[in-house]
Structure formats: structure tokens, C-alpha cells
C-alpha positions as CSV (number, residue, x, y, z in Angstrom):
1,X,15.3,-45.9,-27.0
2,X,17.8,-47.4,-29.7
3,X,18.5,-50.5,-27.5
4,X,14.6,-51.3,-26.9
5,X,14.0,-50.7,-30.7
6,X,17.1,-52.1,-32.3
7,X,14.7,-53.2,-35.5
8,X,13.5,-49.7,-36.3
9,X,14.5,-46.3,-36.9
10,X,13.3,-44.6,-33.6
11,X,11.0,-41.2,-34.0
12,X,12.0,-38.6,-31.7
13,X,12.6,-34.8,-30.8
14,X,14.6,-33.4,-28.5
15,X,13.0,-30.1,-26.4
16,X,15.5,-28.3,-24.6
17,X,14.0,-27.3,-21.1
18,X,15.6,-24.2,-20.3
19,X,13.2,-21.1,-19.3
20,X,14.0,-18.7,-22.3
21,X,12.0,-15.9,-20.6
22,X,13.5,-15.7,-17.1
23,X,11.3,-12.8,-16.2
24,X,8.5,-15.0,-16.8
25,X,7.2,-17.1,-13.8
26,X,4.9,-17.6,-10.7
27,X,4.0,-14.7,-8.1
28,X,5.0,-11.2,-8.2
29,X,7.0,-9.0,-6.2
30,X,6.0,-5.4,-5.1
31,X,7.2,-2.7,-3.0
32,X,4.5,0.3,-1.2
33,X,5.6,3.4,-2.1
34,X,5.9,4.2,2.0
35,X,6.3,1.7,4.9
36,X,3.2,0.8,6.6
37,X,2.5,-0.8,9.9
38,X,1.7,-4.8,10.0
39,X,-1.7,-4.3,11.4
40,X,-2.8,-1.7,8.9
41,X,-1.6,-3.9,6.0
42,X,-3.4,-6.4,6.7
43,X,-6.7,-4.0,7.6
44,X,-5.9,-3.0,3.5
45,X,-5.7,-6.7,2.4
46,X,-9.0,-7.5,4.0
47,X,-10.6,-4.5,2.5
48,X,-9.0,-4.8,-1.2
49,X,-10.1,-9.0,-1.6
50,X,-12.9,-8.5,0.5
51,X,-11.9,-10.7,3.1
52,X,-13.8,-11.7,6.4
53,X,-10.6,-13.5,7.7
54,X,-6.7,-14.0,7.0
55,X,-4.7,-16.8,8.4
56,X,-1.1,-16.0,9.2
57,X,2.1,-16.4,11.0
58,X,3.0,-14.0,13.8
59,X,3.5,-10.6,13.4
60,X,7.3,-9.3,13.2
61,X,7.1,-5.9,14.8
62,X,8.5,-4.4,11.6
63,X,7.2,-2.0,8.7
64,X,5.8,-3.8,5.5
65,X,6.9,-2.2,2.7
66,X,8.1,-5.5,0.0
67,X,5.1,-7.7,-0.6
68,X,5.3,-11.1,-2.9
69,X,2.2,-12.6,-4.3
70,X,0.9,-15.6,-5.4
71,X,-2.6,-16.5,-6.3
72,X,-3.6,-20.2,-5.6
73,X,-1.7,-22.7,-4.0
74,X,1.6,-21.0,-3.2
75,X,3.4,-22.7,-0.5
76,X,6.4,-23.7,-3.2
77,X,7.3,-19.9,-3.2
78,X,7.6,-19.8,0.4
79,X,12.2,-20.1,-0.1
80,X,11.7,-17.5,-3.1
81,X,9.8,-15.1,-1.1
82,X,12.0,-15.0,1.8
83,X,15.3,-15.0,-0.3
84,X,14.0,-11.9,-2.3
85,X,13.3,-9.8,1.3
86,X,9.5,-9.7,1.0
87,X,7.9,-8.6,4.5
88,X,4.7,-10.2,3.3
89,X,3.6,-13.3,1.9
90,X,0.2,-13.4,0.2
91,X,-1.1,-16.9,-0.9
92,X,-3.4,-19.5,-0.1
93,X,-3.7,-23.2,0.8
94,X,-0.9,-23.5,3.2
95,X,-0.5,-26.3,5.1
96,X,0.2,-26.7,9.1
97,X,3.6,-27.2,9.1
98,X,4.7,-25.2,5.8
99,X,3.6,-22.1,8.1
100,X,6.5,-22.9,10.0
101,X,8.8,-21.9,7.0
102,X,8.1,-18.7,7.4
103,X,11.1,-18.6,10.1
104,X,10.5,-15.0,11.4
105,X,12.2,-14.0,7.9
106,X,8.5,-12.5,6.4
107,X,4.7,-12.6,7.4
108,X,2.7,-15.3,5.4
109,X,-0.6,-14.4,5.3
110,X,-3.1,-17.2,3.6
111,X,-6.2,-15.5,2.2
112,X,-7.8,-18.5,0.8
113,X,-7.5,-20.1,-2.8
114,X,-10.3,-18.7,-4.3
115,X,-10.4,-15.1,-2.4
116,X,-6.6,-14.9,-4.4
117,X,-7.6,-15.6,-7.4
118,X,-11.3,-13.9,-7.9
119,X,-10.2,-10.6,-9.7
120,X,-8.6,-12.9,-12.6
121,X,-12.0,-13.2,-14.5
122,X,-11.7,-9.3,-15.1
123,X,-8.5,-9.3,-15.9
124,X,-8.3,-11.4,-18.6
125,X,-12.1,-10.4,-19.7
126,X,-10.0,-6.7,-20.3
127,X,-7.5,-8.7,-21.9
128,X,-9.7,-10.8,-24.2
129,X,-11.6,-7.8,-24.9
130,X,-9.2,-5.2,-26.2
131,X,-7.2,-8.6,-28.1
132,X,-10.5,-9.7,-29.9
133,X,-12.4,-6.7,-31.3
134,X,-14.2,-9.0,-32.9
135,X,-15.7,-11.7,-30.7
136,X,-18.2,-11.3,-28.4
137,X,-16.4,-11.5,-24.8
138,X,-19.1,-12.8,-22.0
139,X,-17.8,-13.3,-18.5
140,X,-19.7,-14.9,-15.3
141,X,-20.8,-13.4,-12.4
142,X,-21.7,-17.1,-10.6
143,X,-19.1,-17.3,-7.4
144,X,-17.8,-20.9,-7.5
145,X,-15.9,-20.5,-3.7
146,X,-16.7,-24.5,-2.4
147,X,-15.9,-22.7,0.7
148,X,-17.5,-21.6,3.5
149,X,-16.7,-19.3,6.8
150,X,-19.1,-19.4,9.6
């Protein structure tokens, strides 16, 4: 910047980039308090997201018991999912060949983008509720799913 400006006293900051709150990031990472059987987890996914489908890799032939979760495009937590031992990947928007990335290590089950993230208007309606005592809270009830299953 000095060299381009060598005329003027250059204005900057410098932001260090480091994540301060490691804790703090994308997806979560669970673990059922027993070992259930593949097909029966996903029986309970489709029941608790109200699901009429789930797209996923093949089934290991093992007990799920460690689940990682991200809502929305998640495909980039594929590695991070696998390296922590989950049994099950829940996401959405995963491409053809990311599928592939699975590697028999977990089950990656896409439930579509907005079928992950639908129960986040309630949460943070709770959140924004019992944080501002003194604003009136209104959320929607309009479904906004662009998408379709036939």
C-alpha cells in the first residue's frame, strides 16, 4: 500500500483472523443415548423434519449412534464429519459426485435445504422473544420451499 501511495500517509487497520471462539462454528455433533439400526434412523429423520424422501449414500450395515448436522448447504463438512467418527451425515444440497466422499466411512443423508433449516424460525422467534421483553416478536407461517416432490 506504501509503494502505490508514496505521496500520502496510508489509512489502515490490521484485523487479525484467528477464530477466538474455537467452539464456535458450522454443524453440530451428537451422539443417541443407545445405538439404533440404519433403517430405523432414518424412519425417525423422516418423521422429526417431516420428510416424504431422503437422498443418501448406501447403507453401512452398522449401528448409528454419532450424528453430525448441518442445516443448508453442507457438503464442505463432508472431511469434518468423517474425521470426528459420525455414522450419519445430515445436510442438504449435495452434489453427484461429493456423495462419493462419503467413502463407506459415514452415511450422508441429504434432506433438502429448506426441510434442514425449517425449525430455525422458532428457534430464534424463542430467542428473540425471551431477549426482547419489550418488542413485539411476530414470526411467519408462509412456507417459502421453491421446491417441489412429485
Amino acid at each position: 500500500m506504501k509503494a502505490a501511495h508514496p505521496y500520502e500517509e496510508v489509512a489502515y487497520d490490521i484485523i487479525s483472523l484467528e477464530n477466538e471462539h474455537t467452539t464456535i462454528g458450522s454443524g453440530l455433533l451428537g451422539e443417541l443415548p443407545e445405538p439404533v439400526d440404519e433403517k430405523d434412523f432414518l424412519q425417525s429423520l423422516k418423521g422429526s423434519f417431516s420428510l416424504t424422501i431422503i437422498k443418501h449414500t448406501s447403507l453401512l450395515g452398522k449401528k448409528v449412534q454419532k450424528i453430525a448436522l448441518c442445516g443448508g448447504a453442507g457438503s464442505f463438512l463432508i472431511p469434518a464429519a468423517a474425521f470426528a467418527g459420525a455414522d450419519f451425515y445430515i445436510t442438504s444440497d449435495i452434489k453427484y459426485h461429493e456423495f462419493f466422499d462419503a467413502d463407506n466411512k459415514l452415511v450422508i443423508a441429504d434432506i433438502g435445504h429448506y426441510e434442514s433449516e425449517q425449525f430455525t424460525i422458532d428457534l430464534l422467534f424463542d430467542l428473540l422473544s425471551k431477549k426482547f421483553l419489550n418488542f413485539a416478536i411476530f414470526k411467519t407461517g408462509m412456507v417459502t420451499n421453491p421446491v417441489k416432490y412429485f
